[in-house]
C-alpha positions in Angstrom: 0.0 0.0 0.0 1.5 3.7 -1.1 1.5 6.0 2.0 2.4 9.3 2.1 2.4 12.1 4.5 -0.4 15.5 3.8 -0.9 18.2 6.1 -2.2 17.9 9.5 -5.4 19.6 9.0 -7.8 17.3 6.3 -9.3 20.8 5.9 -6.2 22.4 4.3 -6.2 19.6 1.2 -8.4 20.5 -1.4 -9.2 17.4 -3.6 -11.5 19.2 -6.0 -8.6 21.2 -7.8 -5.3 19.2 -6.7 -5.7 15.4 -7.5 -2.1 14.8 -5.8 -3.1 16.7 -2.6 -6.6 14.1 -2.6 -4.3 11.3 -2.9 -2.4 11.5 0.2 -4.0 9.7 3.1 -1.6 8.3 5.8 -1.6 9.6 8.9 1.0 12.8 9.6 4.3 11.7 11.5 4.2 15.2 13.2 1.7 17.9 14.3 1.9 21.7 13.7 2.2 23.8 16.9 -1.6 25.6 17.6 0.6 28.9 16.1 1.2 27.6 13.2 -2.8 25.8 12.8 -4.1 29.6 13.5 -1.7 31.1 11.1 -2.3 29.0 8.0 -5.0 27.0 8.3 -7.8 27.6 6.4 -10.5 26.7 8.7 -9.0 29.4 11.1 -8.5 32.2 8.4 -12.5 31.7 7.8 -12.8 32.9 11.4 -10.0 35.7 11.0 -11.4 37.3 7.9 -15.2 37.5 9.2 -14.3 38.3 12.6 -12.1 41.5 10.8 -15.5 42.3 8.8 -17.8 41.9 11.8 -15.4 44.1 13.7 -15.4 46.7 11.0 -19.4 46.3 10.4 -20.1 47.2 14.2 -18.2 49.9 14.7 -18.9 51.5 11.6 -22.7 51.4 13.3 -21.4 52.0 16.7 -19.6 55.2 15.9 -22.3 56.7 13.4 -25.2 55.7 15.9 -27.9 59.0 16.1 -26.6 60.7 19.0 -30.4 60.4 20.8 -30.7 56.7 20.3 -31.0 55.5 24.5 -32.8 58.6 25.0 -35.3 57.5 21.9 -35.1 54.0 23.5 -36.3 54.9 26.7 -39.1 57.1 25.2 -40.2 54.2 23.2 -39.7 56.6 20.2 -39.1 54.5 17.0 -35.5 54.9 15.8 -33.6 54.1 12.8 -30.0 52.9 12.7 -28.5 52.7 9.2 -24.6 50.9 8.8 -22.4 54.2 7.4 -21.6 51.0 4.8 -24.8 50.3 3.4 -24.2 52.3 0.5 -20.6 51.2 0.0 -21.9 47.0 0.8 -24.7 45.8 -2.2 -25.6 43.7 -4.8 -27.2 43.6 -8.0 -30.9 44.3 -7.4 -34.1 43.7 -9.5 -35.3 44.3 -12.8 -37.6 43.7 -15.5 -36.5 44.2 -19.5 -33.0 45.8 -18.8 -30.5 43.8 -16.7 -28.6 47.2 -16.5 -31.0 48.5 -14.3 -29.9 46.2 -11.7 -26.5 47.6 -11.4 -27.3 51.6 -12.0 -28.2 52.0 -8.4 -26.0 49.8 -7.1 -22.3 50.0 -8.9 -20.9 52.0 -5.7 -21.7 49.0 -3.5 -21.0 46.3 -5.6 -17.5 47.9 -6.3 -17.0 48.6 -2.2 -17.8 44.3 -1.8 -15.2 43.8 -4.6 -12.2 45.3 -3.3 -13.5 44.8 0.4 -13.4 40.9 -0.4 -10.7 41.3 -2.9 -8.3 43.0 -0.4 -9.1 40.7 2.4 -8.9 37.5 1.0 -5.1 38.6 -0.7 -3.5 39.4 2.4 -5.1 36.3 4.0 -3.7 34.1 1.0 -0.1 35.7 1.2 -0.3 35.2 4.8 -1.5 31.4 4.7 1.7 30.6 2.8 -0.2 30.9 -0.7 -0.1 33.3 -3.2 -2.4 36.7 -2.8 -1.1 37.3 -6.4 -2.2 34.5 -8.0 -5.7 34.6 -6.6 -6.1 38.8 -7.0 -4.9 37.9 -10.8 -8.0 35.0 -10.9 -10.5 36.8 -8.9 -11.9 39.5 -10.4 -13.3 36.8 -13.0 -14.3 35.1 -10.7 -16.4 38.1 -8.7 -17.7 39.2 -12.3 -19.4 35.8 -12.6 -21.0 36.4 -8.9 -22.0 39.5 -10.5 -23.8 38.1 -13.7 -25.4 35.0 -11.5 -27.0 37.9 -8.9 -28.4 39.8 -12.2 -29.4 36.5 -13.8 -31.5 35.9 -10.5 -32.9 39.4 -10.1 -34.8 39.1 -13.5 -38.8 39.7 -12.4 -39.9 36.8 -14.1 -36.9 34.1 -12.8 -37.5 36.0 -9.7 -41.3 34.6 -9.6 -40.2 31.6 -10.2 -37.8 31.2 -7.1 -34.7 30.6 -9.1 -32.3 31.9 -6.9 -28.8 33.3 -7.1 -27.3 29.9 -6.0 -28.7 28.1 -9.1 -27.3 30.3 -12.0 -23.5 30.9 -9.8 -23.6 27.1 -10.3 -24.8 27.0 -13.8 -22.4 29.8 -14.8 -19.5 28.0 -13.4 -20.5 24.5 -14.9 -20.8 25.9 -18.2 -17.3 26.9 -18.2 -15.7 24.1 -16.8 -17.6 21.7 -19.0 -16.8 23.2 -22.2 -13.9 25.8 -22.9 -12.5 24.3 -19.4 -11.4 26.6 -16.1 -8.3 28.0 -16.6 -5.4 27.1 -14.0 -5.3 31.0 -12.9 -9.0 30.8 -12.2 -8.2 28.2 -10.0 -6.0 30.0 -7.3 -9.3 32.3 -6.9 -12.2 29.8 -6.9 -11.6 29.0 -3.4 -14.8 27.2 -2.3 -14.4 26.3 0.9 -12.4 29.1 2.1 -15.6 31.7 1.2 -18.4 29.5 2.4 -16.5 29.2 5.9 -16.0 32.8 6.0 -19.8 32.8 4.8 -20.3 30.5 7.9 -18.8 32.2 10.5 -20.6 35.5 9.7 -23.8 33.7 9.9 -23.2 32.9 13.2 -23.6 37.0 14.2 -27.0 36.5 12.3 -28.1 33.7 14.5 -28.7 34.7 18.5 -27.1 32.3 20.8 -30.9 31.1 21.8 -32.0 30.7 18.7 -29.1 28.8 18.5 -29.3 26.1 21.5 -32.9 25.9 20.2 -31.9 24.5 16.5 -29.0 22.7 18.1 -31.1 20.6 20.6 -33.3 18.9 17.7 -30.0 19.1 15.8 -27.7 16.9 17.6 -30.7 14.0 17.2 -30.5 14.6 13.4 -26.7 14.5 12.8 -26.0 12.4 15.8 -28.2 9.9 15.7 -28.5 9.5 11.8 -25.3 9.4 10.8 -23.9 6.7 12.7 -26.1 4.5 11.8 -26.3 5.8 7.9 -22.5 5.1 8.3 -22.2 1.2 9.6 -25.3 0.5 7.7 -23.8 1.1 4.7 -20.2 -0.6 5.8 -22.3 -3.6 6.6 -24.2 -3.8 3.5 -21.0 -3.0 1.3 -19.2 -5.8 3.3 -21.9 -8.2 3.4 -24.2 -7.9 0.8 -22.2 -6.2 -2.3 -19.2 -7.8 -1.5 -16.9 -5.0 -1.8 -13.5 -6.4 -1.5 -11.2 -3.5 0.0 -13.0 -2.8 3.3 -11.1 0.9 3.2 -13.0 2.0 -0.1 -16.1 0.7 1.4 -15.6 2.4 4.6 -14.1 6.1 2.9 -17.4 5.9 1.1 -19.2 4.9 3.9 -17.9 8.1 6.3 -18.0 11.0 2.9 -21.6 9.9 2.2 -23.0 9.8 5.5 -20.6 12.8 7.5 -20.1 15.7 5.1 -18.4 14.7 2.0 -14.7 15.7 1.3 -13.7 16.3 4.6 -15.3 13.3 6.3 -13.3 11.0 3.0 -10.1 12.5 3.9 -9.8 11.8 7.7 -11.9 8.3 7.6 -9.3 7.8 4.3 -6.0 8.2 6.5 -7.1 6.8 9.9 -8.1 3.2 7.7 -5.1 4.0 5.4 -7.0 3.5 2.3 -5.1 3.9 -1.2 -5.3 6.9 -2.7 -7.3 5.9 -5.7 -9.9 4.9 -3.5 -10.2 8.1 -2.0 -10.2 9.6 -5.2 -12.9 7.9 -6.3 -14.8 8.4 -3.0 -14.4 12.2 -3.3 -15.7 12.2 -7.3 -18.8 10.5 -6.4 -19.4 12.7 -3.8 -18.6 15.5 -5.7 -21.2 14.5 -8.4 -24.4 13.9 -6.4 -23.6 16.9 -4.4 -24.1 18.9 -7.6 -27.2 17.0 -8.0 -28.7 17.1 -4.4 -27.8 20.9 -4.1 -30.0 21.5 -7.0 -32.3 19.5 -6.8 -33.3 18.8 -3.4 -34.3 22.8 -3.0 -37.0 22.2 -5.7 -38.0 18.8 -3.7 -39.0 20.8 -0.8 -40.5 23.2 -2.5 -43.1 21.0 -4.8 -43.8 19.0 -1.5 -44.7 21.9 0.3 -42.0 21.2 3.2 -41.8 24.2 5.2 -38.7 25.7 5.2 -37.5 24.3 8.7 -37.8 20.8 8.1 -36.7 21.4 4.3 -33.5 23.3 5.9 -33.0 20.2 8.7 -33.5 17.7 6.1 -30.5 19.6 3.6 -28.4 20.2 6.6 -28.6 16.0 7.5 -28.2 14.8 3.5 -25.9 17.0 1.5 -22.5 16.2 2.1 -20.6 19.5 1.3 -21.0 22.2 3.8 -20.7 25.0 1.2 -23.6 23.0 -1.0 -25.8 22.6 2.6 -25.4 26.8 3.1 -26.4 27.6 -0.8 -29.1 25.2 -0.8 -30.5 26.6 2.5 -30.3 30.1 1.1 -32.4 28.8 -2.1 -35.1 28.1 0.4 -34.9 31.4 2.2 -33.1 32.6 5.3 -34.9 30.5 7.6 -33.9 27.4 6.3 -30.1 28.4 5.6 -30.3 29.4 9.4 -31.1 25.8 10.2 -29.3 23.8 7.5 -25.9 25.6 8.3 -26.8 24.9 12.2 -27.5 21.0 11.7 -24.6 20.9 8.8 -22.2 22.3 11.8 -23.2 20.0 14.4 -22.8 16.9 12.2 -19.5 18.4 10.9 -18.3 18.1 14.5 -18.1 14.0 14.1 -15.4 14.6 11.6 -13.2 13.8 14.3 -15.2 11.6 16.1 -15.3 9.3 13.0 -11.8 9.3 12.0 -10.6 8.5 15.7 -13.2 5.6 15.8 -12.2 4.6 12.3 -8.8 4.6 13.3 -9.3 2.3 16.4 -11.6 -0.4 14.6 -8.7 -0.7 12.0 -6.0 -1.4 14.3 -7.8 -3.2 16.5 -9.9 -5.6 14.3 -8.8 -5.2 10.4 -5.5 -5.1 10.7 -4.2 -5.2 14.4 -0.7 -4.0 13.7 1.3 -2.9 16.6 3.4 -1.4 15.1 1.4 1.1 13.0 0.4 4.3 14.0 -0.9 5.0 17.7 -4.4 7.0 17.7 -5.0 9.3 20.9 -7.6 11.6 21.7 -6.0 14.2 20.4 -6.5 13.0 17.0 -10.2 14.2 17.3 -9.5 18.0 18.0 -6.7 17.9 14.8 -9.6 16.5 12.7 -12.6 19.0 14.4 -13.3 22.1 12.0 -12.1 24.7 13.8 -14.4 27.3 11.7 -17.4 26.1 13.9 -15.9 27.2 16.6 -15.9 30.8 15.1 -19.8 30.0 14.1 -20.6 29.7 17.7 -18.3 32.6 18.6 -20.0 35.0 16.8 -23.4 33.7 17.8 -22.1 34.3 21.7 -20.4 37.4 20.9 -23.5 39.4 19.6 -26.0 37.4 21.5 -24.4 39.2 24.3 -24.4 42.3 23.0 -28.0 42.5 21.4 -29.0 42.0 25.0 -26.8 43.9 27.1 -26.2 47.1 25.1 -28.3 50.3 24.9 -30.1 50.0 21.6 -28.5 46.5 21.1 -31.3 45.3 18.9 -31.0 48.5 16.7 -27.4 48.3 16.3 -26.5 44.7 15.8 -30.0 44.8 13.3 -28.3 47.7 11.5 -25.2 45.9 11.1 -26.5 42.8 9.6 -28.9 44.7 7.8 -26.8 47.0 6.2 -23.4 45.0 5.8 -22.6 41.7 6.8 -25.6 40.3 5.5 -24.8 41.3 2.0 -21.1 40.0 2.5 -22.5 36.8 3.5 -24.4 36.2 0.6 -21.1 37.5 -1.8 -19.4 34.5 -0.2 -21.5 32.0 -0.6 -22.4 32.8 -4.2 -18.8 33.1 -4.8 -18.8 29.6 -3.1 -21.2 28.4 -5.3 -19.2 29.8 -9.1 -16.0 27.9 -7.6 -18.0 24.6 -6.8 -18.9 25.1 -10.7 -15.7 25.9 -11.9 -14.2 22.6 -10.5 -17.0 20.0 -11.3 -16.2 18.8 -14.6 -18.4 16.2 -15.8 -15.9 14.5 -18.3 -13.8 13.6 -15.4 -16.7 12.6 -12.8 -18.4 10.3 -15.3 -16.0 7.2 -15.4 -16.2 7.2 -12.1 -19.9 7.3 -11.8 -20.5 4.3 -14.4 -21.5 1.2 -12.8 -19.7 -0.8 -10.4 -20.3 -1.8 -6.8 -19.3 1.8 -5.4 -21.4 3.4 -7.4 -24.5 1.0 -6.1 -22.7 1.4 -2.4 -22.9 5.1 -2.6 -26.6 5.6 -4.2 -27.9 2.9 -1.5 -26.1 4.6 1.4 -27.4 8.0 0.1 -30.9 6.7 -0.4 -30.5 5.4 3.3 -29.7 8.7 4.6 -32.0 11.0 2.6 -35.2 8.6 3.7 -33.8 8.5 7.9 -32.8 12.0 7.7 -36.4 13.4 6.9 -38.0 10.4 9.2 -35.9 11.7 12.5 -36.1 15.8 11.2 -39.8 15.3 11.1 -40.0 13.9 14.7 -37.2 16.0 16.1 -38.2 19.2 15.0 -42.1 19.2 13.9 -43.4 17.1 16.9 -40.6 16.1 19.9 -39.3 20.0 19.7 -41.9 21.9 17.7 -42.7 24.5 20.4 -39.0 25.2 20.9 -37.7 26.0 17.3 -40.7 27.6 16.2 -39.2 31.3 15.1 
């Protein structure tokens, strides 16, 4: 069996662009210090770059705050806060026969988020160890294509129809990569995971720490319960009824369809040492039905008539990608995003848990070497994705002070309202152009054609997608329906 070495944080690889990084899947000799995890990690860069904007966003609302606003408060006077960024924080708006018309009002803004995001996400590259050229050279494609998929989605007539932003960032991208092909310097800018983190963690400021343990509570029975059984289920049946003969394909396939795709493949893929073809074709097929699910799943719910917090808990327990579970949820509307991205998060957090289990049932039973590798606790915190940590942050942080401030409401509101918000939704249709970009069907299909993985993967999913809706329904419509109600 090949084995090589790959960064300590799965998180770091990126499969989807760098076939070599995908391929290595033994577990690291040696550990970066925390210093050097918080300096060039992604997953803690996500929580650097939106705690900088959230920073930015209140102040800007806490310095330009009317000068009467507590003694308005205490009146009971109504009282407007505006962000002193609104104007300079936008995106394409509406419009009915010309698609100009959604940009003359709105150019200043759309400009501001350019070099806001531009400028942030350079320094942040250059200081990860990566190049800030190369992705400032790639981005402002990139960005433009954001651009075109907002005005695409602000047509009155697609806008009837509910086909949102997500949809066409997705079709633009795909387009490209499936015919003239993404060019490498697009690459370095269509950093998927890296926006919808940073998406992630400004959410988090949107979502009050109640509102929070409230989603989380029905949550944790969703992703908790579900998954592990999803996850031996499908071991089982590879093992016993399909026959799969390499037990470590079956199980990276196992632990990407039922965790949260690429992530989930890479840890499960180095604690059971699987070869790196295996998790290569793990992370295509997941890769290929989350392009399906994303799109199609929001239109499920929506011909069904599933309102949008089961429809959110029900993307948040299925689709494997995080990124995918966000855009999805932000088809549906705020409301389910809110509690997609929660239940996506909380099932995220048995990244760790699975790869350290993994890692002892391998030793232990399928291959009880001695000698290999020995798996400590620790193992869980390296695999844990650090940017939920800055999602519940955040959701402290401003829970705190919407309650305790003066005019807390007004000015938290004011900042979401008029900034963050708008930032948040840049991200994640950003997010959804990269996922685009690097989906080429050409490549995905081999691996989709046939074969017992193929049949292991749909069965699993199928699994998954029928349990997931069973236990959302109970957990959040009957067991906890007074308590997550908004």
């Amino acid at each position: 069996m090949t084995k090589t070495n790959h960064p300590a944080d799965p998180n770091q690889l990126d499969p989807e662009k760098d076939e070599e990084n995908a391929a290595t899947v033994s577990l690291p000799t040696e550990r970066p210090s925390l210093w050097r995890d918080m300096t060039t990690s992604e997953d803690w860069w996500a929580i650097w770059c939106a705690g900088i904007l959230l920073a930015l966003a209140f102040a800007a609302v806490w310095f330009g705050q009317p000068e009467n606003l507590s003694e308005s408060i205490a009146a009971q006077s109504p009282v407007e806060v505006v962000s002193p960024l609104k104007e300079w924080i936008a995106k394409p708006g509406k419009w009915d026969s010309n698609p100009v018309d959604s940009i003359a009002s709105k150019w200043q803004g759309i400009v501001g988020s350019f070099v806001i995001i531009g400028l942030l996400f350079t320094v942040a590259n250059q200081f990860r160890g990566k190049s800030g050229i190369a992705f400032l050279a790639g981005f402002p494609i990139v960005f433009a294509l954001a651009t075109l998929a907002y005005i695409l989605a602000g047509q009155s007539v697609v806008k009837a129809y509910n086909l949102e932003y997500a949809l066409w960032a997705l079709l633009v991208g795909l387009i490209i990569s499936n015919t003239v092909g993404t060019p490498s310097f697009l690459r370095s800018a269509a950093l998927t995971e890296f926006f919808i983190k940073t998406g992630l963690v400004l959410l988090g400021a949107e979502v009050l720490m109640s509102r929070l343990l409230a989603l989380g509570l029905p949550g944790v029975f969703v992703a908790w319960l579900v998954t592990p059984v999803v996850l031996i289920t499908t071991y089982i049946f590879g093992q016993k009824v399909l026959k799969i003969q390499s037990k470590s394909l079956n199980m990276v396939i196992s632990a990407d369809m039922s965790v949260c795709g690429v992530s989930a493949a890479i840890a499960t893929a180095a604690a059971c040492k699987a070869k790196k073809e295996e998790l290569s074709l793990s992370i295509g097929l997941s890769l290929g039905f989350t392009v399906i699910m994303m799109a199609v799943m929001p239109m499920v719910i929506t011909a069904l008539g599933i309102d949008p917090i089961l429809g959110g808990a029900w993307l948040g327990g299925t689709i494997d990608s995080t990124g995918a579970v966000a855009a999805a949820g932000a088809v549906l509307g705020d409301e389910a995003l809110e509690v997609a991205a929660t239940v996506k998060m909380i099932q995220n957090i048995l990244i760790g848990v699975t790869a350290f289990c993994v890692a002892i049932y391998w030793v232990t039973f399928v291959e009880r070497d001695s000698s290999g590798p020995k798996i400590g606790l620790s193992e869980i915190w390296y695999r844990f994705p650090k940017f939920v940590l800055g999602f519940v942050s955040m959701s402290i942080l401003f829970s705190i002070l919407y309650s305790t401030l003066v005019g807390g409401p007004e000015l938290v509101g004011a900042m979401i309202g008029g900034s963050t918000k708008t930032l948040r939704g840049w991200f994640f249709c950003l997010a959804f152009v990269s996922i685009g970009l690097e989906t080429n069907f050409r490549e995905l299909l081999p691996q989709l054609k046939g074969g017992k993985p193929l049949v292991l993967y749909v069965c699993g999913q199928s699994l998954n997608i029928c349990l997931t809706l069973v236990v959302a329904y109970l957990m959040f419509k009957v067991v906890f329906a007074d308590v997550v109600t908004p």
